[in-house]
Every structure is written in C-alpha cells, then in structure tokens.
N, C-alpha and C positions, 0 to 999 in steps of 0.2 A: 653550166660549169660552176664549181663552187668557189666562190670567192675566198681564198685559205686568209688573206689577210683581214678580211671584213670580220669571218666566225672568231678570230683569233681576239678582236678586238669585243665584241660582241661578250665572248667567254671574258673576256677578262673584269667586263663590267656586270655578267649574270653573279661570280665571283666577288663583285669586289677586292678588287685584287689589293690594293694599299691598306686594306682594313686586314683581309687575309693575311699577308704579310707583314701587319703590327701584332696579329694575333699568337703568329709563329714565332715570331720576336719574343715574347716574352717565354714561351713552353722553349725554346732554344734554351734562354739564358736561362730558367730556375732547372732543365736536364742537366745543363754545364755545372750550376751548383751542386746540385746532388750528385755529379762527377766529384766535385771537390770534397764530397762531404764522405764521399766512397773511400776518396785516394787513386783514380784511376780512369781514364775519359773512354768509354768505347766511340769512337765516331761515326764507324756504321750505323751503330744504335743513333745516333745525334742525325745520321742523313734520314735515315728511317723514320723518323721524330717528325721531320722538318717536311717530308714527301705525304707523309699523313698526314699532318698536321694541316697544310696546306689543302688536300683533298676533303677533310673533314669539314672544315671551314667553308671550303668553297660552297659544301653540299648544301651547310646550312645558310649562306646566305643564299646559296639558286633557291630553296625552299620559300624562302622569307619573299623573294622577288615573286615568285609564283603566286603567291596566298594575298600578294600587296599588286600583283601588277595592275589594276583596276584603279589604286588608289595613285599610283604611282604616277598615274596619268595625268593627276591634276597638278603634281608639285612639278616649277619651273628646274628643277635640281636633278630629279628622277624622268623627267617623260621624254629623255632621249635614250634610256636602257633600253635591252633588245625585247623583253615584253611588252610595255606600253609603246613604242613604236614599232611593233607591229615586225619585225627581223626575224625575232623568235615565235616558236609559236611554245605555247603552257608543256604541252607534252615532249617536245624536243630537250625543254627544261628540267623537266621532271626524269628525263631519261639519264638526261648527263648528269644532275643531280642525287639520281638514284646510282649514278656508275659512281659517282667521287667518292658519293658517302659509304657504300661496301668495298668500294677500294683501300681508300683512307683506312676504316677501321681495321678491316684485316690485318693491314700494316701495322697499325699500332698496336693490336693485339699479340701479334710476334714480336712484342717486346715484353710484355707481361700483359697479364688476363686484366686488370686495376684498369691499365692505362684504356683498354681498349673501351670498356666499360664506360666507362667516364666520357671516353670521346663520346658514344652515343647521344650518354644523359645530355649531350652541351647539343647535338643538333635537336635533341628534342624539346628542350626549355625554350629554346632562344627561336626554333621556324615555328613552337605550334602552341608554344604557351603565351611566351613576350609579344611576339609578333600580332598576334588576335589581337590583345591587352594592347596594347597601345592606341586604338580609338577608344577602350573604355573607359578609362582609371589610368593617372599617374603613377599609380602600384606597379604599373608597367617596368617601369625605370630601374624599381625593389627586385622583383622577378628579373628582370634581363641581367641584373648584377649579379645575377650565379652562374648562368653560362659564359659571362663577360668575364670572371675570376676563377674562371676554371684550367687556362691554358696554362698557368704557373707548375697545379697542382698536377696535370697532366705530364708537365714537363717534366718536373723530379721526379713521378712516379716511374716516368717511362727509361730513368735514368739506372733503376733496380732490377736485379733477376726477379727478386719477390721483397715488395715493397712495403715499407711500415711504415706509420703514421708517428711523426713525432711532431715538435713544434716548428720547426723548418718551414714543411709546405702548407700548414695552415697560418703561420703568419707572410706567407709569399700570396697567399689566397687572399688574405685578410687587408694587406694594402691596393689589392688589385681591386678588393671590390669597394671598396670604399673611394680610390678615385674616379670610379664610374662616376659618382653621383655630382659632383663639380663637374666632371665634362661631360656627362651627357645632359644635365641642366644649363650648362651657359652653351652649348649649342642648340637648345630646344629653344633658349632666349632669343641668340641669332635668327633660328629659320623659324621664329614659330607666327610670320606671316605664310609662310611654305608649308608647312606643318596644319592652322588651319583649314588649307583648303581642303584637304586627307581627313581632316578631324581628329588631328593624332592631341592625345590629351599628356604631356610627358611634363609640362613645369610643375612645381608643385601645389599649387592653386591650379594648375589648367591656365596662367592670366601672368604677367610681366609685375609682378606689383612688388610690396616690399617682404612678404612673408615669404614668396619664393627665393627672392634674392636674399634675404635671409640666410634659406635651407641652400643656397651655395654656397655663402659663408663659411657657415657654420661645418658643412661637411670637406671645404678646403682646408680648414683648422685643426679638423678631425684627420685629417691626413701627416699630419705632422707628428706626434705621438704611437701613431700606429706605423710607423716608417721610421721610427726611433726604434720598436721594439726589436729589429736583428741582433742591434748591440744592445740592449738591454739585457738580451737572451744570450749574448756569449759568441753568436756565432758570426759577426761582423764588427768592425772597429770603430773608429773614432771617427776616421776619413767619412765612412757610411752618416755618422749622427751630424758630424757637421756641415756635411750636404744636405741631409734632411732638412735638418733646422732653416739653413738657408734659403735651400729651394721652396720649402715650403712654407714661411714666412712672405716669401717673394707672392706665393700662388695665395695665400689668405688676404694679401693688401691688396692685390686686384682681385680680391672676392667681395671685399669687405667695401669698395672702390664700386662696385655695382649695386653694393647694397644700397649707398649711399646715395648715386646717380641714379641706378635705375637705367641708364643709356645704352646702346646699341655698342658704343666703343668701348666700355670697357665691359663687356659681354666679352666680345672677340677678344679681349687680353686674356682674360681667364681661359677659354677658350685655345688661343694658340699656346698659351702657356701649359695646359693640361696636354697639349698633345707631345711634350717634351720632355715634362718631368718625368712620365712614370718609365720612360727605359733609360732614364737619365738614372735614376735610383736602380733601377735593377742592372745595370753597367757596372756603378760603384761598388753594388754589395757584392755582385761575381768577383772585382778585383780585390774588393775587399773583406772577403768572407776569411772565418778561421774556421779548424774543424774543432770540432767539439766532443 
C-alpha cells in the first residue's frame, strides 16, 4: 500500500520545495511589475505563472538530486533526501521529473512563446551545466547565477501577449544575479565542512581565507548601486533607493564583518541576511514602481 503521506513528503524534498517557492517568489512579483508597467493584472496569467513556475523548478532541482544523489550521500544536510536514502529510486525521479518539467513548460508557454523558452534554458544551465560544475571550479557559482536570475525575467515576460525587451527586466535580472554571489558564498562558508566531503569547489579560492571573504564583500557592495538603478531609471521612487541604500549598507557591514573575522558567525549574518533582502527589495519596488 502506498504511503500517500511519506511520497508527499519525499516530493516535496526531491523539489525542494522552500527554494521552489523563493524562486516563484520573485517571477510572481517582477509578472505583477510588468502588470503595472501594462496598466492591467491578468491573474490567470499570474495562477498560470506560478503553477509553472513551480513545476518548472521542481523539474530542475529532481534533476540536480538525480546527477548529485551519490554525492548527496556523504553531506550530513542532504543524505536524508529520498535518493540517497534509498525511498526513491533515480528512475521514479526522473519520471516525475520528466512529468513537472513538460508540464510546467507547456503552461508557460500558453502565456507566450519567450516565457516558455527561457523556462527551459533555466532547467538546462542550473541540472546539467551548474550542477557537474560544482565539484570542479568555483566558476560554478558564475554559471548557476543565470539560471538563479532568470525567474524575474521569466516573470515580466510571461506578464505580455508578445514581450519586448526594454530596461525593466534586465535590470530585475541584473539585481537578482548579482545577489547570488554574497549568498551563495557566505553559505558555501557556512557548510563548506559539508560541501567538502561532496568535493563541491563553490568559495572563491575553493578555501575560507581572506580573498574569498573579500569577493563577498565586495559583491554585497556591488548590490547596492545595482538596486539603486529602478530609480535611477525612472521607473521606481525614492521609498525603493532608500531601502536600497539602507538594506544594503546593512548586508555590506556584515560582509565586510567576515572579511575582517573570517568567523563561522558572521558568515551566517551575511547569510541570513541575504535570505531577506532580495524580496524585501522586490516588494518595495512592486509598491513602489512608476510607469514609464
């Protein structure tokens, strides 16, 4: 007899279900922008968004679990997922895997040909380019920041009958990818006794030293400026820059705070702090956006 609560729990960790639903988090809110930038919200379109979005996602982390479940086995954080403990088997993954990810796009593609596209491009970079890349080279972290900064641009595109390219969703892209690199470096800091045993290579030396904590510095700093640019551009207010400036002076002094120490604690500030700011910023500029 099938355990419906166990698979349920099971899926939701092949999923990653709280990453899944940070990722739809942001393609939500830069749709809802491009509602605003329209003059007009379809919410079908927005459930539809969110139904993909989700299944799209899901596909690509079952993938990522599949190609990793071997590895996964050795980190204390991963070897209770339903592949390395043994619950799932690789092909049951790959099935449901293979169902979210042609289901997902379909969906998305009945909202425009762009969106649908693009969702592809993101399971392909992030299960079969990033995912390898990760035991060989830190370059990994460069690579996964495009499928990581894709969900914005997915979002406003899928927000259009037929969608054009102005500065909008490249600078919604352009903050998203650039705070990859402060969170996915001060978590690589945290777990990279975990990370180790995998052999995942993701700090920027590979090593806890000061050149890495540097390059999280330096790329929390860099998030400040490039999360000024809505209002610079016209198309967000003052409310947007003076959160910017705030929040992200906040995320640079415990960046700059590890650079210093070098410590396990203020890793994790940087850290929980990054997990905060960026729909903190994309909250404000949805209430705060103007149309242009």
């Amino acid at each position: 007899m099938i355990n419906v609560k166990g698979f349920i729990n099971d899926l939701k960790q092949l999923i990653k279900v709280r990453l899944s639903f940070t990722v739809v988090f942001s393609a939500s809110v830069a749709f809802l922008v491009g509602s605003k930038f329209q003059g007009e919200t379809n919410w079908l379109n927005w459930v539809i968004l969110t139904v993909g979005g989700l299944l799209v996602t899901g596909s690509a982390n079952g993938f990522n679990e599949i190609i990793e479940r071997n590895l996964d086995k050795l980190m204390h954080r991963t070897a209770d997922r339903p592949l390395p403990a043994g619950r799932m088997t690789s092909g049951q993954a790959l099935v449901l895997s293979l169902l979210m990810g042609l289901i997902g796009t379909l969906l998305l593609v009945r909202l425009n040909f762009l969106t649908g596209v693009l969702s592809v491009f993101s399971i392909l970079l992030y299960a079969f380019f990033y995912t390898p890349l990760k035991q060989k080279s830190p370059i990994a972290v460069f690579v996964g920041a495009f499928p990581g900064a894709l969900p914005p641009l997915i979002g406003y595109f899928a927000a259009f009958k037929q969608p054009y390219i102005n500065e909008i969703p490249l600078i919604l892209f352009g903050i998203q990818f650039v705070w990859q690199f402060p969170h996915f470096w001060s978590i690589a800091w945290v777990l990279d006794e975990d990370y180790k045993r995998a052999g995942f290579r993701l700090l920027p030396t590979t090593k806890k030293d000061s050149i890495s904590a540097f390059m999280v510095f330096l790329s929390a700093l860099l998030l400040i400026p490039v999360s000024l640019l809505p209002t610079w551009y016209g198309f967000a207010g003052y409310t947007l820059a003076a959160v910017s400036l705030l929040v992200g002076l906040v995320f640079a002094y415990f960046a700059f705070q590890l650079f210093l120490k070098r410590d396990l604690t203020s890793a994790r500030k940087v850290m929980f702090t990054s997990f905060f700011i960026l729909p903190l910023l994309q909250l404000v500029l949805l209430f705060d956006f103007i149309r242009i």
